[in-house]
C-alpha positions in Angstrom: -76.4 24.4 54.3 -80.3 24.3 55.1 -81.5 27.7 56.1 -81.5 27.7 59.9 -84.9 27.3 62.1 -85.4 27.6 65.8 -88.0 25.1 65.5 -88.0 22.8 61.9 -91.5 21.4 61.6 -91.4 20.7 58.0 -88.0 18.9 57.6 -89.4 17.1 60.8 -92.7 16.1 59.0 -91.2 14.9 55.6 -89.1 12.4 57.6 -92.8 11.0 59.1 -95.2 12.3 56.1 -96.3 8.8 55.1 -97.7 7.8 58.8 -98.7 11.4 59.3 -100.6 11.8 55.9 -102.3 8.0 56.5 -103.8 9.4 60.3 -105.0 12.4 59.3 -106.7 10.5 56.0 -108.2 7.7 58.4 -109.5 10.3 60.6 -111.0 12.3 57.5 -112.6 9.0 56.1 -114.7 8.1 59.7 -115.6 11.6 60.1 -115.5 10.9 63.9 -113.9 14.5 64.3 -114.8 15.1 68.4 -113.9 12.2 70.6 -113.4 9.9 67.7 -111.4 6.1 68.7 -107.9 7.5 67.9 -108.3 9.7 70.7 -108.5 6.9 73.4 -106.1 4.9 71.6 -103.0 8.2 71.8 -104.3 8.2 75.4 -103.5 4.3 76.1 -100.3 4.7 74.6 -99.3 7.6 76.5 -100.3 6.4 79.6 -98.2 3.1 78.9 -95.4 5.5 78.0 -95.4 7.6 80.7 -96.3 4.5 83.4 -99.1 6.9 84.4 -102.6 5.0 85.3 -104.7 8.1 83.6 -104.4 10.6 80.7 -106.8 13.1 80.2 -106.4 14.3 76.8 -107.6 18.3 76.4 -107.4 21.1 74.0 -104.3 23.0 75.3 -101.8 23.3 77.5 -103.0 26.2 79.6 -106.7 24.5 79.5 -104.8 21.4 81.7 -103.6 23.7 84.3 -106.5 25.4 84.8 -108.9 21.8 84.4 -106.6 20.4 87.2 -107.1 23.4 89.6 -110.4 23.3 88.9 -110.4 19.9 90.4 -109.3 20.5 93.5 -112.0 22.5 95.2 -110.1 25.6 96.1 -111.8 28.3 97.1 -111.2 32.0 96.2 -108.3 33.9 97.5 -106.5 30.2 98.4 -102.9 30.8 98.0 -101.1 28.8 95.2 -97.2 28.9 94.9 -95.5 29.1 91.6 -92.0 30.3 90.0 -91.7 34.1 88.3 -89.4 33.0 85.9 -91.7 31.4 83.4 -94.4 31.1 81.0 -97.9 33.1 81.8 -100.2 30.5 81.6 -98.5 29.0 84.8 -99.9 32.0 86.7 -103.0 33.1 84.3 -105.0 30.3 85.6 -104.1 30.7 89.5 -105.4 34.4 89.1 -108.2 34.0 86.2 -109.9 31.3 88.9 -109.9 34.1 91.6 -106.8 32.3 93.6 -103.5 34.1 94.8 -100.6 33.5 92.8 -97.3 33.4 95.6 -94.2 34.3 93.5 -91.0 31.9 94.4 -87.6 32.9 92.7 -85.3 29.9 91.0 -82.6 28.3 91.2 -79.7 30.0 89.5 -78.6 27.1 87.1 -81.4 25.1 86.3 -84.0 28.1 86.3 -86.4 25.9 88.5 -88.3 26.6 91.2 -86.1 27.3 94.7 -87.1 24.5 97.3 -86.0 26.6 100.0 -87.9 29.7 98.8 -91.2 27.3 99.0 -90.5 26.4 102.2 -90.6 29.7 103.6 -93.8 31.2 101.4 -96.1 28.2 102.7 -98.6 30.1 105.0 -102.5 28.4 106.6 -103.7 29.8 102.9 -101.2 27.8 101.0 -103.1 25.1 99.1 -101.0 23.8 95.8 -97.8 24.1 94.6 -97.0 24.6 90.3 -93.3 23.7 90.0 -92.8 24.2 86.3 -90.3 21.5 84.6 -88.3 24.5 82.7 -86.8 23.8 79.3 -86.8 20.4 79.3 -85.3 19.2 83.2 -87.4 18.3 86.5 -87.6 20.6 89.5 -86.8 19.0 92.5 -89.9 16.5 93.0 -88.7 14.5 95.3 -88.1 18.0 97.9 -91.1 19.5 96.5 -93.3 16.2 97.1 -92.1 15.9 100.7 -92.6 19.6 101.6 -96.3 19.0 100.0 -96.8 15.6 102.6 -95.8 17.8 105.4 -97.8 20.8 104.8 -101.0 18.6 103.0 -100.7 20.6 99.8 -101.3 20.0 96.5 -99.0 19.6 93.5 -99.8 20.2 89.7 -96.8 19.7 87.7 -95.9 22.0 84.7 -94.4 19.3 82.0 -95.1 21.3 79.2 -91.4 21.6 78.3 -90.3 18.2 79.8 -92.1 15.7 78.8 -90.4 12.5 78.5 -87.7 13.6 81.2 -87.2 10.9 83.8 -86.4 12.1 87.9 -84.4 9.9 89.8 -85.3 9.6 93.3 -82.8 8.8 95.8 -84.3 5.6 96.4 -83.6 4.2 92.8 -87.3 4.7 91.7 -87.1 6.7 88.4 -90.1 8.3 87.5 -91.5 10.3 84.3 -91.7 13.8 84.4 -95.7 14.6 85.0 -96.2 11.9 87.1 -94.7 12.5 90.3 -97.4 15.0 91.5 -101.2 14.7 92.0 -101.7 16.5 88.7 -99.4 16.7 85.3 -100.1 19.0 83.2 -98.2 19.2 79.6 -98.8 20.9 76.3 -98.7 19.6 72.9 -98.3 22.7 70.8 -96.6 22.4 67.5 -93.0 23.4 69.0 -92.6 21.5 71.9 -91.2 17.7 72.3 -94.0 16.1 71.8 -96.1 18.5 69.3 -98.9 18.1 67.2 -100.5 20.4 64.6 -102.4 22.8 66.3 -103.5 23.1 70.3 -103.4 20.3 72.5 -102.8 19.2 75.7 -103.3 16.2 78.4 -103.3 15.8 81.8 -101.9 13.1 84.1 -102.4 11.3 87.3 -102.5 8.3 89.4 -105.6 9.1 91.4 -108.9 7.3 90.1 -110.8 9.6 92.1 -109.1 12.6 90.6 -109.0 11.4 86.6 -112.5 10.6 87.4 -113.6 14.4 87.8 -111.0 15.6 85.5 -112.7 13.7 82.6 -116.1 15.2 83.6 -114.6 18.8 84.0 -113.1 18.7 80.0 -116.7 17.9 78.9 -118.6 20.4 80.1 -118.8 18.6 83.5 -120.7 16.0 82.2 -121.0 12.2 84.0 -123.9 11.2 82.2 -124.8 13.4 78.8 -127.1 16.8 79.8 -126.4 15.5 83.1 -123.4 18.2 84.8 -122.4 17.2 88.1 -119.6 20.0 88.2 -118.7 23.2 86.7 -116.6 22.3 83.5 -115.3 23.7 80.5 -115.5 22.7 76.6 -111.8 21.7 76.2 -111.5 18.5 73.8 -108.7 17.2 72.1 -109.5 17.0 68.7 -109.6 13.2 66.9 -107.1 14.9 64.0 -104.7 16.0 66.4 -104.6 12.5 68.5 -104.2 10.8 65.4 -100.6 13.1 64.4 -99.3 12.2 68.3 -100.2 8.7 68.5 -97.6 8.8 65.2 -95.5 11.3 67.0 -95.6 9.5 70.7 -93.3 6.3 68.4 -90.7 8.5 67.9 -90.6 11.3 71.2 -87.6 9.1 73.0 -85.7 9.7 68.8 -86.4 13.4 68.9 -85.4 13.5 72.8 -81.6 11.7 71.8 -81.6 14.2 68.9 -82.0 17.0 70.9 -79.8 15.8 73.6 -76.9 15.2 71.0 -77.4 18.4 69.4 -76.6 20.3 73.2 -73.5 18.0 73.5 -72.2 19.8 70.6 -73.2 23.0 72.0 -71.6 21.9 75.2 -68.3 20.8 73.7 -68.2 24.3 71.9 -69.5 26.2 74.6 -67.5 24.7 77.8 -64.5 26.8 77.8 -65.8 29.9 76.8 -65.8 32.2 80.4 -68.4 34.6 78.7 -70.8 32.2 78.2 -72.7 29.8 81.0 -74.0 26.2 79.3 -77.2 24.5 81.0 -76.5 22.8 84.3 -77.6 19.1 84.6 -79.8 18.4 87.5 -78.6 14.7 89.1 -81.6 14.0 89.9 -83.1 15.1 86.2 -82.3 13.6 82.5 -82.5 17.0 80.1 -84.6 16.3 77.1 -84.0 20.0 75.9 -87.1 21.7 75.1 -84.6 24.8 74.5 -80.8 25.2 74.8 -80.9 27.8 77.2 -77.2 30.3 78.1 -76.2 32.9 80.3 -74.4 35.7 78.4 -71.2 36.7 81.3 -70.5 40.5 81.0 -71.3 40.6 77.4 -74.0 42.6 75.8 -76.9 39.9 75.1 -79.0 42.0 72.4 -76.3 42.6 70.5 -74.9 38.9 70.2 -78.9 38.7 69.0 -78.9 41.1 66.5 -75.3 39.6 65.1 -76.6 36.3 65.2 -79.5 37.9 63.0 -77.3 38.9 60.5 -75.9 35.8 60.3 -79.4 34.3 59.6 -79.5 32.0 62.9 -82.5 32.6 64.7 -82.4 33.0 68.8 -84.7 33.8 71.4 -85.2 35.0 75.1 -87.1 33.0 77.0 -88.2 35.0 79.5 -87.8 38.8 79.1 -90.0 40.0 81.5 -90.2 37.6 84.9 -94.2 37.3 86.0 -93.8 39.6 89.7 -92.9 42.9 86.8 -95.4 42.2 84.3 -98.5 44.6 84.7 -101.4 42.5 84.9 -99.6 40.2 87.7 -97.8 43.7 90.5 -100.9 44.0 92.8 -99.8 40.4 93.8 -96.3 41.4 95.0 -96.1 42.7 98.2 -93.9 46.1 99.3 -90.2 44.7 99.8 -90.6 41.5 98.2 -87.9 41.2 95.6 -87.1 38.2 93.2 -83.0 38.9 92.3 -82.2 35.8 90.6 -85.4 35.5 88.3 -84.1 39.3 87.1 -80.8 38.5 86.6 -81.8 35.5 84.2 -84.6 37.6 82.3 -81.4 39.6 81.3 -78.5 37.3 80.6 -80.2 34.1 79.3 -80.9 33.1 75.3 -81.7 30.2 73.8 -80.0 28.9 70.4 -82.1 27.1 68.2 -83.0 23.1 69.1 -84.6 21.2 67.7 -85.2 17.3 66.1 -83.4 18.1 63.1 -80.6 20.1 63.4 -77.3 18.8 61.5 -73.4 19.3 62.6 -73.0 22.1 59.3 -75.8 23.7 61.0 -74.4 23.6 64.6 -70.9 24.1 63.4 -72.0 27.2 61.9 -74.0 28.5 65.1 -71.4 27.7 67.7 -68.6 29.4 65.5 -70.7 32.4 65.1 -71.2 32.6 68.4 -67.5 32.4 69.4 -66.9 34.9 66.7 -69.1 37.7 68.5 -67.8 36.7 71.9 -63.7 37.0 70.6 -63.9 39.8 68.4 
């Protein structure tokens, strides 16, 4: 059996090394490093694939979300609504741009944002909402988008860790994940769906006014060259980088199946076992399985970790620490405000390793190890 990897990168590139190799050597050859065609070319082909009329390709994930509240001419101390349970740079940039970062607690299933918890933290101040697509589902976009209407708020959506997901709305329109709100925001480091080597990121949207300033604020704010009409930042994606996803964007929907194949067997394994909680499908979401995410049931969680460890199979907690109890983030919490469900998870969930290339030895080998900690 291959040794196990929570991420396999290098089995993943040997299976596309040709294409890769040829990109990056095309690139190389033209020397057009900044900006160069290949660039505008991964950012036609995603906007085809994502049915999204712009793509604004940047240098990270965390630059996006921050470029597309930028944007939106918010002013200092404007209140901006986001989950607890996730990854910093959701909330970094609300507070690094002087804004207030609202803390709403998840669902307990799908780990996204609670609808009804928005609801009731909208105040005059409230001026954007961040639902973040966790591991690989939508939030509820089609409550979230309504709620926004009523209330004239912005929505930037977090698809760094679904992109590719589809949300169906209960009309029959089925939209990609990204572009449902008046920003997407999605990150293109190494590990995630669609990753390339090294930073990137891109933002999307269907507002030619809005892609208009977002492609001036990535370049220094620049319409015209030494000519800034806003306040912008230095955040390119590089031409080498384009080049690897424009290969990588041919084969996303492959590496979404695998991934989705690879939690049916986890699933099947996993169903029946009362100590363990599997992933619960959103209707209104397809999975594409960024991570493989549990809830250990009255069982200690570390030490299925450490076992697992021993067995050489890698596994994670995603996230030990929700954002309201982290240092930097407490002044934002006010006296009595308490977050119970994004606590519970930041000490019951784990997340096995998924990825593009994992094979039934490996997964046969994980699941019964698993099961063998759990029964013994």
């Amino acid at each position: 059996m291959k040794p196990i990897k929570m991420v396999d990168l290098q089995t993943q590139y040997q299976n596309i090394k040709t294409q890769i190799d040829s990109a990056i050597q095309q690139v190389i050859d033209s020397t057009a490093f900044i900006n160069g065609p290949v660039v505008n070319d991964f950012k036609q082909d995603l906007e085809k694939y994502l049915n999204v009329k712009h793509v604004i390709p940047c240098a990270n994930g965390t630059d996006a979300l921050q470029i597309a509240l930028m944007s939106l001419d918010l002013k200092p101390g404007d209140e901006v609504i986001t989950p607890t349970f996730t990854f910093i740079s959701t909330v970094e940039v609300v507070a690094l741009l002087g804004l207030k970062p609202v803390f709403a607690d998840v669902n307990p299933d799908t780990f996204n944002i609670n609808v009804d918890d928005i609801k009731k933290l909208i105040t005059k101040n409230t001026k954007a909402i961040i639902p973040v697509h966790l591991f690989g589902q939508c939030a509820d976009m089609e409550e979230i988008m309504s709620i926004a209407k009523e209330n004239n708020i912005y929505v930037i959506e977090d698809n760094a860790q679904a992109i590719g997901a589809d949300f169906f709305f209960s009309n029959g329109k089925i939209s990609k994940s990204g572009t449902i709100g008046d920003i997407g925001c999605t990150s293109f480091f190494p590990s995630k769906n669609l990753g390339c080597y090294g930073d990137g990121g891109a933002l999307f949207t269907n507002s030619d006014a809005l892609a208009e300033k977002l492609s001036y604020i990535v370049n220094h704010g620049m319409k015209k060259r030494y000519y800034h009409d806003y306040i912008g930042v230095n955040s390119r994606l590089d031409t080498l980088q384009a080049a690897i996803l424009k290969v990588k964007l041919q084969y996303l929907d492959n590496y979404i199946a695998a991934r989705q194949k690879a939690a049916a067997f986890y699933d099947k394994a996993f169903a029946s076992e009362p100590k363990l909680k599997i992933p619960m499908r959103f209707a209104k979401s397809s999975h594409v399985f960024h991570q493989y995410t549990l809830q250990a049931v009255d069982f200690p969680r570390n030490e299925l970790l450490n076992f697992l460890k021993e067995k050489q199979i890698p596994a994670m907690i995603y996230y030990p620490v929700p954002i309201h109890l982290q240092k930097a983030y407490q002044h934002y919490v006010k006296a009595g405000e308490n977050y119970p469900i994004s606590e519970h998870l930041s000490k019951v969930v784990f997340s096995l390793p998924m990825h593009t290339e994992l094979d039934e030895e490996q997964l046969e080998y994980i699941t019964r190890s698993v099961l063998e900690f759990i029964n013994k």
